[in-house]
C-alpha positions, 0 to 999 in steps of 0.5 A, spaced: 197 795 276 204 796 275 209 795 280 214 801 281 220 799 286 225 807 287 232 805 289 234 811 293 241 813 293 245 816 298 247 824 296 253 823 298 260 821 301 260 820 309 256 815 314 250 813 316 248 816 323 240 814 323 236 809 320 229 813 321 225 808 317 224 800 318 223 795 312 214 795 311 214 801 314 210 807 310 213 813 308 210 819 304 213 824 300 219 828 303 218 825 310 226 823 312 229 816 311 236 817 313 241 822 316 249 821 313 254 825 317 260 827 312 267 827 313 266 834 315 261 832 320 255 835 317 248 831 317 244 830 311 237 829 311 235 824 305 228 823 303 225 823 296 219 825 293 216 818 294 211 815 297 209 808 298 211 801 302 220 800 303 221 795 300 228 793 304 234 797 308 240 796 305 243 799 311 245 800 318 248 806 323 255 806 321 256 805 315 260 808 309 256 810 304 258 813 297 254 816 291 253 809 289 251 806 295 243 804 295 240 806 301 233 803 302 229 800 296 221 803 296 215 800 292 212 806 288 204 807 291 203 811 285 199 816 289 199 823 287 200 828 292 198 823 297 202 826 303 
């Protein structure tokens, strides 16, 4: 079966305030992976319509993000509608 690695990306500029996932740790689709603070100090909640293993954390509380910035690598469980 073919492996899929999704490189989720933060939305925006600002950063981070919470790491909610751990690198191994399952995830299902739209569950929250991150919360970023803006420059305007709203928080963003990043998910992504994935589910499936994380693969890697690239990222910790604190840090500056861009639209750039992968957050978390994820390994596809091609699953449909699995949540």
């Amino acid at each position: 079966m073919k492996e899929v690695l999704e490189k989720v990306y933060s939305p925006c500029y600002g950063s981070i305030k919470e790491v909610l996932v751990d690198q191994q740790a399952y995830v299902y689709e739209w569950e929250p992976l991150f919360l970023i603070e803006t420059e305007d100090q709203q928080v963003i909640e990043v998910s992504i319509g994935v589910s499936g293993i994380i693969e890697a954390v690239d990222t910790c509380p604190g840090q500056e993000v861009t639209p750039e910035s992968v957050l978390t690598i994820l390994k596809d469980d091609l699953q449909i509608g699995s949540d």
